[in-house]
C-alpha positions as CSV (number, residue, x, y, z in Angstrom):
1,X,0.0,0.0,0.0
2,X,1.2,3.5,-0.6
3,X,-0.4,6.9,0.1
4,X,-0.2,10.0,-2.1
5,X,-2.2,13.7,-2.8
6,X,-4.7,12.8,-5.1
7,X,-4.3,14.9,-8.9
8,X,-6.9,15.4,-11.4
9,X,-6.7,12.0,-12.5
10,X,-8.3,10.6,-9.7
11,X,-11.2,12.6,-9.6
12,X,-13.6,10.7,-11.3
13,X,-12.7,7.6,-9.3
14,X,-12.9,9.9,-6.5
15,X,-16.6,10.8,-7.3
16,X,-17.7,7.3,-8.0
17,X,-16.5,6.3,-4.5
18,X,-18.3,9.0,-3.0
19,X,-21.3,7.9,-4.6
20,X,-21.1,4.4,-3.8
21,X,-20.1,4.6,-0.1
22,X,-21.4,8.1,0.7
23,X,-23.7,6.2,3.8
24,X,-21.1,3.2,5.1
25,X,-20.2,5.8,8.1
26,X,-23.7,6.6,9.0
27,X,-25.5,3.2,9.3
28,X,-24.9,2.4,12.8
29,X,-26.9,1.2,16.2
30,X,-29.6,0.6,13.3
31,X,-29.4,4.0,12.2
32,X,-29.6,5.1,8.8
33,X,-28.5,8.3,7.9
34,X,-28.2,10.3,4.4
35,X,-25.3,12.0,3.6
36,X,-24.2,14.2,0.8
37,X,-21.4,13.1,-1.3
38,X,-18.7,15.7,-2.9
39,X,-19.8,16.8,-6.6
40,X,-17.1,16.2,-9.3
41,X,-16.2,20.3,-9.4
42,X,-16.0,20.1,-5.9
43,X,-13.6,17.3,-6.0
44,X,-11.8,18.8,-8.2
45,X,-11.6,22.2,-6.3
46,X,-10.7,19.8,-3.4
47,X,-7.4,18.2,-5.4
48,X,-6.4,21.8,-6.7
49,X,-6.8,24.0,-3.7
50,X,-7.0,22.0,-0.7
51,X,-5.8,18.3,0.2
52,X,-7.0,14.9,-0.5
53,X,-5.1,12.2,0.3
54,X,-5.3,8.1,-1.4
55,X,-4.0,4.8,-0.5
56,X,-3.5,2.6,-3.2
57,X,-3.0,-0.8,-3.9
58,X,-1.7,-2.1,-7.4
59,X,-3.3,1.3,-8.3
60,X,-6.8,0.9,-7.3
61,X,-7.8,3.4,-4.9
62,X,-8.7,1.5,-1.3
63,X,-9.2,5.0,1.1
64,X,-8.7,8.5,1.1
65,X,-8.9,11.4,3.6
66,X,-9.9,14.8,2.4
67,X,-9.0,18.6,4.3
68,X,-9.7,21.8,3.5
69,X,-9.5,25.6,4.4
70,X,-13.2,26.7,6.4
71,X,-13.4,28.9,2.9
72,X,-13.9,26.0,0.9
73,X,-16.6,24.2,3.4
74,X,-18.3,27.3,5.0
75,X,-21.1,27.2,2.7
76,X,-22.5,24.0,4.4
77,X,-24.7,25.0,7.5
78,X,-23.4,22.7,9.1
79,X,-19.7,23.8,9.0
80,X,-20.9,27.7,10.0
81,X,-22.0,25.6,12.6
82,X,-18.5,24.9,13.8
83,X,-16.7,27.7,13.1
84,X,-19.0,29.6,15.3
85,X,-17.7,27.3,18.0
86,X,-14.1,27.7,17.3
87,X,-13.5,30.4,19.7
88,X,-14.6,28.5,22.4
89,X,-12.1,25.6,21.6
90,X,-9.4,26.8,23.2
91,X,-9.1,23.7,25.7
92,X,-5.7,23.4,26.8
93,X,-4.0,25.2,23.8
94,X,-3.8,28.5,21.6
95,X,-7.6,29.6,20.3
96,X,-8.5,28.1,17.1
97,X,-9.1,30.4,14.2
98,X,-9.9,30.1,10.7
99,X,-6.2,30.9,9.9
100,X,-4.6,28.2,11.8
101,X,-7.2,25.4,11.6
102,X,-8.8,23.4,8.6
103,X,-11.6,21.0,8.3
104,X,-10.3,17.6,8.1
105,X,-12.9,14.7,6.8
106,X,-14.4,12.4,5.5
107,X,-12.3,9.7,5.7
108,X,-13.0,6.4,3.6
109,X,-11.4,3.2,3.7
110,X,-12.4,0.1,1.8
111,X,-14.3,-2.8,3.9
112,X,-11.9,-5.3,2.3
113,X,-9.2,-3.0,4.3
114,X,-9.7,-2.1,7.3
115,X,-7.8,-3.1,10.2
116,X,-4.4,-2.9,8.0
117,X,-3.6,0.0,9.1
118,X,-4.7,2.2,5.9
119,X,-6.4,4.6,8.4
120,X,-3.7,5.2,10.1
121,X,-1.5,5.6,7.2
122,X,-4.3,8.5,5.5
123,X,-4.0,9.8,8.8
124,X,-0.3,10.5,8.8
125,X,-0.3,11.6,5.3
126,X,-2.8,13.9,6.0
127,X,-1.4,15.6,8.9
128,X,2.3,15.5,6.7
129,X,0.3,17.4,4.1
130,X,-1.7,19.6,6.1
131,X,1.0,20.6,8.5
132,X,2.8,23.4,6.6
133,X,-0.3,25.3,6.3
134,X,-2.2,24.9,9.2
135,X,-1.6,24.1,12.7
136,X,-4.6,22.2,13.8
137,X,-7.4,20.2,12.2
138,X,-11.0,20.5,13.1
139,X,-13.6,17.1,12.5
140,X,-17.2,16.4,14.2
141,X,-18.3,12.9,14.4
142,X,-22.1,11.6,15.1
143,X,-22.5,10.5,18.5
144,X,-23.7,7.4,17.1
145,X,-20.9,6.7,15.3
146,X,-18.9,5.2,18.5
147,X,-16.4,3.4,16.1
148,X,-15.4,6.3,13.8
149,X,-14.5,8.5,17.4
150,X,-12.4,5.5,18.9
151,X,-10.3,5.2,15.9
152,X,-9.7,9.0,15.5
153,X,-8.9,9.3,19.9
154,X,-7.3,6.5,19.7
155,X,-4.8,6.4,16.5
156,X,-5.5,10.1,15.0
157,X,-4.3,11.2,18.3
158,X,-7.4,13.7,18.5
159,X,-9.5,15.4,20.8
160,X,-13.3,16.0,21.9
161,X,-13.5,20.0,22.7
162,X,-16.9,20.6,22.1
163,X,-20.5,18.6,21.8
164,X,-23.4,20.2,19.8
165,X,-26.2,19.3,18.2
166,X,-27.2,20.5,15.0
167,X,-30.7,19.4,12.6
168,X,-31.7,17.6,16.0
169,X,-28.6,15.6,16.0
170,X,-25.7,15.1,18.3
171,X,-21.7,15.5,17.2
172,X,-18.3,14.8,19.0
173,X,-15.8,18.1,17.8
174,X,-12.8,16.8,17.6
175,X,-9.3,18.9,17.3
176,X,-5.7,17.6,17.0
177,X,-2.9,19.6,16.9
178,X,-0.7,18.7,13.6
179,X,2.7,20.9,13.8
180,X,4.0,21.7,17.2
């Protein structure tokens, strides 16, 4: 397996992905949620101005991991949503702005995959990419979704500073700090 930034020749397998796995995060506890997946002129706007990250095996894409400045997701309710909270996620370090945090997510890793140690690989490439740009990534995470939060506490090294609900639905924010 090897990780890499994704170019513009990846974007259509990019958006068939989305379209095929948009939900696998959000069926859980019997749960079924809808999600929205990324158009392709997003994607691409992703790949040119932002950061998404693949793993690849023998060339077929198995995961990626997308981030990206608040300018490019603060269209989204849901992500005015969190940067209104970001200057109460201070925590234990330096206040979190728009100029020294991104978005980071979603992640997506391959059923035949996981437990290899893919996530954890996105994740590092991720932060490697991020890092001369930003200092800290910003993620939510469904309260439901108790296996997406363990893996990002546990092996993205992140963590919870706020708990909101939004649409009449509960999130984890999460925050890790990627260049110290």
């Amino acid at each position: 397996m090897q990780t890499r930034l994704a170019t513009k020749q990846d974007i259509d397998t990019l958006a068939t992905l989305e379209r095929q796995h948009l939900n696998d995060e959000l069926i859980s506890g019997g749960f079924h949620l809808e999600g929205q997946a990324f158009t392709r002129t997003e994607l691409t706007q992703l790949v040119e101005k932002h950061w998404i990250v693949v793993a690849e095996v023998n060339g077929r894409i198995i995961g990626y991991v997308i981030a990206g400045r608040w300018s490019f997701f603060e269209t989204w309710p849901i992500y005015r949503n969190m940067l209104q909270r970001l200057n109460r996620m201070n925590g234990d370090g330096p206040q979190l702005t728009t100029q020294n945090s991104c978005q980071y997510g979603p992640i997506w890793i391959d059923n035949a995959h996981r437990g290899q140690g893919v996530f954890e690989a996105l994740i590092a490439g991720i932060y490697r990419e991020v890092a001369p740009s930003f200092d800290y990534m910003v993620t939510f995470i469904a309260d439901e979704n108790e296996r997406s939060l363990a893996a990002h506490t546990r092996k993205a090294n992140m963590h919870v500073a706020d708990f909101f609900t939004f649409s009449d639905r509960d999130y984890y924010l999460l925050r890790v700090e990627i260049r110290s």
